[in-house]
MOPAC internal coordinates of N, CA, C and O (Angstrom, degrees):
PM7 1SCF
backbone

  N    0.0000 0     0.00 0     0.00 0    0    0    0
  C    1.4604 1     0.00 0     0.00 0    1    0    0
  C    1.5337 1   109.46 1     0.00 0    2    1    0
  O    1.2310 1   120.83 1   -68.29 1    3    2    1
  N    1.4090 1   116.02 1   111.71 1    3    2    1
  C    1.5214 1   112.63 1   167.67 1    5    3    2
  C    1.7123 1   123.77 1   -55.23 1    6    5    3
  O    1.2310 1   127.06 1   -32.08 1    7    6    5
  N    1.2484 1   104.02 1   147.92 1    7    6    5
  C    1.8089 1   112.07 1   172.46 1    9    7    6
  C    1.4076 1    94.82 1   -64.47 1   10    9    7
  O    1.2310 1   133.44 1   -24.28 1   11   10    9
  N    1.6194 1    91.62 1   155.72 1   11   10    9
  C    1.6185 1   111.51 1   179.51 1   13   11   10
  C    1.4530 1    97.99 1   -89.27 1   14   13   11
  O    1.2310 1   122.32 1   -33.97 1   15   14   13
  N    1.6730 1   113.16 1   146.03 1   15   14   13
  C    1.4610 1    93.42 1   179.71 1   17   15   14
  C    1.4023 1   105.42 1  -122.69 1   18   17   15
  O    1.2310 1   117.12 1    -1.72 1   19   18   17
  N    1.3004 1   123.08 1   178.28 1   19   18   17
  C    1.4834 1   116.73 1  -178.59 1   21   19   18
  C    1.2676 1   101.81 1  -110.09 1   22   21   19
  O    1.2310 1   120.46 1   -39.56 1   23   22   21
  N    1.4804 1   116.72 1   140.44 1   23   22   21
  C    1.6053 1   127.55 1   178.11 1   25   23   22
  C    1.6429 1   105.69 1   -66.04 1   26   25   23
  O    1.2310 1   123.26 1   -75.49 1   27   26   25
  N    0.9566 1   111.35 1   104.51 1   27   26   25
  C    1.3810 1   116.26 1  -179.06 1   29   27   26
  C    1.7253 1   118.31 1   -71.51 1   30   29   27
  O    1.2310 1   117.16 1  -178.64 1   31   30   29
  N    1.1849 1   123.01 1     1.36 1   31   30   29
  C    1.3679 1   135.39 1   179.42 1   33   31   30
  C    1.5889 1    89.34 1   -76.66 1   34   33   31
  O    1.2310 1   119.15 1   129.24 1   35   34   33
  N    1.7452 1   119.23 1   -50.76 1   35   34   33
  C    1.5187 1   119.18 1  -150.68 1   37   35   34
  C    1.8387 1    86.17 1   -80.64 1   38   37   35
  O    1.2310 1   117.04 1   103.10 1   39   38   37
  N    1.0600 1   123.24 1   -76.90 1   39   38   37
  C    1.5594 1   130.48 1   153.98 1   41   39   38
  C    1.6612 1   119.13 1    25.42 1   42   41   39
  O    1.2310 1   127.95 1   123.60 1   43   42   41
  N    1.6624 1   102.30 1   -56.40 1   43   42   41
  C    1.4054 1   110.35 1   167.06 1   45   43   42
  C    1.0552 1   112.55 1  -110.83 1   46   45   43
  O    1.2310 1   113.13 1  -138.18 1   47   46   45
  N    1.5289 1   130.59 1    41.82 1   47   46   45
  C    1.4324 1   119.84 1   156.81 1   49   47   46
  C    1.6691 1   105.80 1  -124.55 1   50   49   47
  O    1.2310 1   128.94 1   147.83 1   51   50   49
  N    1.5400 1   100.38 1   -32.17 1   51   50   49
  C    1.5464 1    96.50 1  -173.50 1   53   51   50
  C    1.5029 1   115.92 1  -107.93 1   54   53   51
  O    1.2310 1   122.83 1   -31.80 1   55   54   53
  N    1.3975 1   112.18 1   148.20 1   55   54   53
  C    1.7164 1   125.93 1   176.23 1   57   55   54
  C    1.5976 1   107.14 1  -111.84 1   58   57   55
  O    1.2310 1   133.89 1   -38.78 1   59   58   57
  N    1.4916 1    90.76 1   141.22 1   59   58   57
  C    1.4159 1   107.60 1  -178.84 1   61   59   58
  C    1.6708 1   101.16 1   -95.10 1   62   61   59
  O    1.2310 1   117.11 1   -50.79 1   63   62   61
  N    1.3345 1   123.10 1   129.21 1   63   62   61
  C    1.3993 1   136.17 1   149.23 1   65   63   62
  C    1.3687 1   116.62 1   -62.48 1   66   65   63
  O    1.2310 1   128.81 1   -35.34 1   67   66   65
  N    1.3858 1   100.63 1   144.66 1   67   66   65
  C    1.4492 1   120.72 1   161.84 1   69   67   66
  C    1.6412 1   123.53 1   -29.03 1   70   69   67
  O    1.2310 1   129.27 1   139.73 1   71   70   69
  N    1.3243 1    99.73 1   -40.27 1   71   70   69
  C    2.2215 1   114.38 1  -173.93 1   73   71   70
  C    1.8605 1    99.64 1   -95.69 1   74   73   71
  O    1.2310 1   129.49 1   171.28 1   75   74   73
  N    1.1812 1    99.32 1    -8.72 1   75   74   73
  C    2.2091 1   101.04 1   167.28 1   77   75   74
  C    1.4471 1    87.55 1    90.72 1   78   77   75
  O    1.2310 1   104.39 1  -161.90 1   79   78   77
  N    1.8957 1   146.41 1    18.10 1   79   78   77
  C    0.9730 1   118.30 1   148.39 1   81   79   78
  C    1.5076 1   128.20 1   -78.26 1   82   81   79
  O    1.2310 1   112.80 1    -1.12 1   83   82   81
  N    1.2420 1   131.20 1   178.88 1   83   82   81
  C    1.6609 1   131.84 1   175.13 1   85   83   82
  C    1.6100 1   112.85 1   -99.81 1   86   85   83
  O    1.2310 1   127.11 1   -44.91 1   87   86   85
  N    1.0609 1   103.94 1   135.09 1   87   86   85
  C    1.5430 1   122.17 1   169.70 1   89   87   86
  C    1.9938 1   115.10 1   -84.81 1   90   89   87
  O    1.2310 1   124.27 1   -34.74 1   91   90   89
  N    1.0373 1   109.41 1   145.26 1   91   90   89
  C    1.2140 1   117.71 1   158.78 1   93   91   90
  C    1.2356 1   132.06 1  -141.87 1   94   93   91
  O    1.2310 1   117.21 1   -33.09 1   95   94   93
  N    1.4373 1   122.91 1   146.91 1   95   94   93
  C    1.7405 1   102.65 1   171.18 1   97   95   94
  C    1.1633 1   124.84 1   -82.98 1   98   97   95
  O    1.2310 1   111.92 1   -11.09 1   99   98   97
  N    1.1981 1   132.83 1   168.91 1   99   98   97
  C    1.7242 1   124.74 1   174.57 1  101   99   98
  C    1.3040 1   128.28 1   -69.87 1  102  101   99
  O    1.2310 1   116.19 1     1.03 1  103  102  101
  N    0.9607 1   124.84 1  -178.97 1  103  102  101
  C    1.7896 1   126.03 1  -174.65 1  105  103  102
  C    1.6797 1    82.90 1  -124.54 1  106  105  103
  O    1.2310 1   133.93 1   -36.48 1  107  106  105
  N    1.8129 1    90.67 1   143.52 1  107  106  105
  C    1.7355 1    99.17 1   141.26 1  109  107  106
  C    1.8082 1    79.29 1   111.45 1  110  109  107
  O    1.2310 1   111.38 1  -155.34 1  111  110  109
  N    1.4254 1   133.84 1    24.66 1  111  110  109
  C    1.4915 1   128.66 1  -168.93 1  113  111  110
  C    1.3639 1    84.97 1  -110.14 1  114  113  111
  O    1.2310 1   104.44 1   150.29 1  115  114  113
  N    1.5271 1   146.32 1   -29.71 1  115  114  113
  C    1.3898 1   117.18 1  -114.63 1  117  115  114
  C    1.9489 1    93.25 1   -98.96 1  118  117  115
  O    1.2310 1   123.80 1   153.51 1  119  118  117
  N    1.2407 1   110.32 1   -26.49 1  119  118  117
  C    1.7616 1   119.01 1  -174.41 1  121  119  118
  C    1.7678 1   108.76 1  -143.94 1  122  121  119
  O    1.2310 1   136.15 1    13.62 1  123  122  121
  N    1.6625 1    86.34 1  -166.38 1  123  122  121
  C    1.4152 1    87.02 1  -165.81 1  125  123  122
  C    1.6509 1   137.85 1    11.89 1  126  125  123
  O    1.2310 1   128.34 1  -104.31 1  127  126  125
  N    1.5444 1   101.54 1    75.69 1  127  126  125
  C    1.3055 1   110.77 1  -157.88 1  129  127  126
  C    1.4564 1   104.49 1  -117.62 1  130  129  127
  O    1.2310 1   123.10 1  -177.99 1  131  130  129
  N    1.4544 1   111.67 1     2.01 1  131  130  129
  C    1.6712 1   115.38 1   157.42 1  133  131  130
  C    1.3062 1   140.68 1   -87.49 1  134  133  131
  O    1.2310 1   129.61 1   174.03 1  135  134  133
  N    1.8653 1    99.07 1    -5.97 1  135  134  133
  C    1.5132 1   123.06 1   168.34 1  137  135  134
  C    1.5384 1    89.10 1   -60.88 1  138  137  135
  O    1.2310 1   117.36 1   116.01 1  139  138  137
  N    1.6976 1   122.63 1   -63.99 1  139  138  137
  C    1.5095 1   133.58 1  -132.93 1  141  139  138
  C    1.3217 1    97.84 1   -75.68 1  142  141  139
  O    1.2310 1   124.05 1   -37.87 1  143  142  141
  N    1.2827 1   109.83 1   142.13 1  143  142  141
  C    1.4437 1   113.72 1   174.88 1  145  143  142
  C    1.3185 1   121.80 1   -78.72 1  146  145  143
  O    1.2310 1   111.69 1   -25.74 1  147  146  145
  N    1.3491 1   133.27 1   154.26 1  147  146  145
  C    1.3947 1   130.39 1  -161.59 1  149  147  146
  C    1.5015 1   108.15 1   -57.16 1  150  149  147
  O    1.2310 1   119.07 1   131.14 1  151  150  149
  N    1.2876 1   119.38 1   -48.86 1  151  150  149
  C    1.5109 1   117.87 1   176.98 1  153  151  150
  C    1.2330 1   115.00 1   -47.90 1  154  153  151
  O    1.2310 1   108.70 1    99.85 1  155  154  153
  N    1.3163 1   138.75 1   -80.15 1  155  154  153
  C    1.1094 1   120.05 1   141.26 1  157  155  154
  C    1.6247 1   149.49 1    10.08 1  158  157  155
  O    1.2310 1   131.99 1   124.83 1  159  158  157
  N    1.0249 1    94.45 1   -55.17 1  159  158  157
  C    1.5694 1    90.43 1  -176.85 1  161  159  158
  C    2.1223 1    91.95 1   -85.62 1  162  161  159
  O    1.2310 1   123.73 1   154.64 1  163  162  161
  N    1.3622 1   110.45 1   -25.36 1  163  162  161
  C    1.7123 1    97.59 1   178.07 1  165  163  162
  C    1.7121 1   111.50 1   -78.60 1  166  165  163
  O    1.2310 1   130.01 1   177.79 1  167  166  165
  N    1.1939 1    98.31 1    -2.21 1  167  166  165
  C    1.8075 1   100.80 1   179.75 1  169  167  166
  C    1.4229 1    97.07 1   -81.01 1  170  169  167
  O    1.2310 1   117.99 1   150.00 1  171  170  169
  N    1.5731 1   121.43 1   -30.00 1  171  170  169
  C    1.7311 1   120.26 1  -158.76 1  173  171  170
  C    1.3585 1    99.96 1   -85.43 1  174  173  171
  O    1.2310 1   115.31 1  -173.09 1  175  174  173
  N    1.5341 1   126.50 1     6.91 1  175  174  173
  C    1.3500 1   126.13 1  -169.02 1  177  175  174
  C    1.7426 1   102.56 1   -79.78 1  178  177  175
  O    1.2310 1   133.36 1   -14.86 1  179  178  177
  N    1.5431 1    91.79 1   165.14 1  179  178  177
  C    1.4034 1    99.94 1   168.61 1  181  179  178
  C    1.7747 1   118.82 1    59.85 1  182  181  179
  O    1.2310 1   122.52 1    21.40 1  183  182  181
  N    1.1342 1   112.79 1  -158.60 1  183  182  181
  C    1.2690 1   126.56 1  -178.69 1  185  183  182
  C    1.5237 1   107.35 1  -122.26 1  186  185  183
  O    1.2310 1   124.54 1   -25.57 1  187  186  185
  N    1.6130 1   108.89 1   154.43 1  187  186  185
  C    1.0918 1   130.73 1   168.67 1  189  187  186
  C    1.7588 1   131.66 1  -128.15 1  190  189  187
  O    1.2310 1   112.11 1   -39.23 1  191  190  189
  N    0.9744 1   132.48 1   140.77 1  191  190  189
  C    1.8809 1   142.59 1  -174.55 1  193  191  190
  C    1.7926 1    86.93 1   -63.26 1  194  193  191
  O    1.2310 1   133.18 1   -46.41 1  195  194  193
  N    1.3553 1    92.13 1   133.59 1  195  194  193
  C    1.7935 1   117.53 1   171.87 1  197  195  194
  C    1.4469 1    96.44 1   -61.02 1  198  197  195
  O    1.2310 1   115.32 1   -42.44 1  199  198  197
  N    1.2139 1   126.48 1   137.56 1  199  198  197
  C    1.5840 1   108.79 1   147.29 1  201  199  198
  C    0.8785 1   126.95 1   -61.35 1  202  201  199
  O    1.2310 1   109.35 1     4.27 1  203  202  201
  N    1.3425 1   137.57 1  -175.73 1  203  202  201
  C    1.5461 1   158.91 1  -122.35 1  205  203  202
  C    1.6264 1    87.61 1  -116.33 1  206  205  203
  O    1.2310 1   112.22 1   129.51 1  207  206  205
  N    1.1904 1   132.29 1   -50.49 1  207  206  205
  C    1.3870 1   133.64 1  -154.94 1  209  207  206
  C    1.3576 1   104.56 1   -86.70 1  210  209  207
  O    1.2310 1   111.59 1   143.75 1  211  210  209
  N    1.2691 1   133.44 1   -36.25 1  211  210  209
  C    1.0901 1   135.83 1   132.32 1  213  211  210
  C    1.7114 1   153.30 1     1.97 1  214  213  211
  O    1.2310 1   138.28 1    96.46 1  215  214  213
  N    1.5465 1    82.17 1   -83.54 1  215  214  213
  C    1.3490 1   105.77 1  -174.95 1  217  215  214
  C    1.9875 1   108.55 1   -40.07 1  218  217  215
  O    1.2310 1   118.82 1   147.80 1  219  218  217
  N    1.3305 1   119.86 1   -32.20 1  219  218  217
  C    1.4243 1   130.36 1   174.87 1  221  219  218
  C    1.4274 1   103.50 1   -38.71 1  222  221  219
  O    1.2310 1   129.77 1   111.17 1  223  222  221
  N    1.6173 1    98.77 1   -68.83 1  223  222  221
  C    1.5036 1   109.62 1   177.84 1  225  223  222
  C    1.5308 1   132.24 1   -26.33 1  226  225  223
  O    1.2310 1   136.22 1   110.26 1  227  226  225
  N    1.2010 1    86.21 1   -69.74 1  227  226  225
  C    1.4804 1   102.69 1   178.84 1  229  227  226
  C    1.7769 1   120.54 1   -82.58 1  230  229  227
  O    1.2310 1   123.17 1  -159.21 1  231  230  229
  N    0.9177 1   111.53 1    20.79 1  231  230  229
  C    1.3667 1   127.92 1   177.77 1  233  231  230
  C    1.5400 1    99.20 1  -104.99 1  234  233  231
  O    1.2310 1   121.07 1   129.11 1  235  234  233
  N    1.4374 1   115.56 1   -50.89 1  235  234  233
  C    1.3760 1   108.90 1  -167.43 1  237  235  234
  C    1.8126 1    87.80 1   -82.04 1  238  237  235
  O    1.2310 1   126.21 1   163.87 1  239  238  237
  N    0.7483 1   105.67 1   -16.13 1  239  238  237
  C    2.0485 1    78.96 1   179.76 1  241  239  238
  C    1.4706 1   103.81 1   -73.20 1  242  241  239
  O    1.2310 1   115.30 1   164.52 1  243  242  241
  N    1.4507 1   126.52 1   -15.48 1  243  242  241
  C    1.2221 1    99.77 1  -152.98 1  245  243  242
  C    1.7577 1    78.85 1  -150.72 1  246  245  243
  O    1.2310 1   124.45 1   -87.32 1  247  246  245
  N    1.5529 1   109.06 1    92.68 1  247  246  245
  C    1.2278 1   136.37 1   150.84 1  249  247  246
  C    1.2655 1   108.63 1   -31.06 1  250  249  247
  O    1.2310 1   138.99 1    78.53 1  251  250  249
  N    0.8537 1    80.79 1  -101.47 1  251  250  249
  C    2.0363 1   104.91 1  -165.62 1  253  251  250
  C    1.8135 1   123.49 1   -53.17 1  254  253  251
  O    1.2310 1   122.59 1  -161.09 1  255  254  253
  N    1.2877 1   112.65 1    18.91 1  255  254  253
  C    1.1186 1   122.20 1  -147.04 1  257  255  254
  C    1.8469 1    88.31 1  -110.84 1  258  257  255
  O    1.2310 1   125.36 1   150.60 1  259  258  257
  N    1.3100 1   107.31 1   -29.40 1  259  258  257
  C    1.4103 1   103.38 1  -178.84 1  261  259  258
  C    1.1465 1   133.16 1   123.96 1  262  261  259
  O    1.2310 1   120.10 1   180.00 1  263  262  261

């Protein structure tokens, strides 16, 4: 029987919290960021909790993760 492996694409995008939910970063940082207004671009900061509908997803990519 082969090891399960973890998709390593999901691996380097998502962080596990302390309480076993997933972190993500935001979309919409990477360009045209002189259209966006400053508020905006400080809302795209940091990380954010996966939703709920989600969380399935990214669980099965990443077995072994816990």
């Amino acid at each position: 029987m082969p090891k399960i492996k973890t998709n390593r694409a999901a691996f380097k995008r998502f962080r596990r919290t302390g309480t076993g939910k997933w972190m993500r970063r935001k979309a919409f940082k990477r360009h045209l960021m002189t259209v966006k207004s400053r508020k905006r671009k400080r809302s795209l900061k940091g990380l954010e909790i996966i939703d709920a509908a989600d969380m399935k997803r990214v669980r099965r990519l990443m077995p072994n993760a816990g």
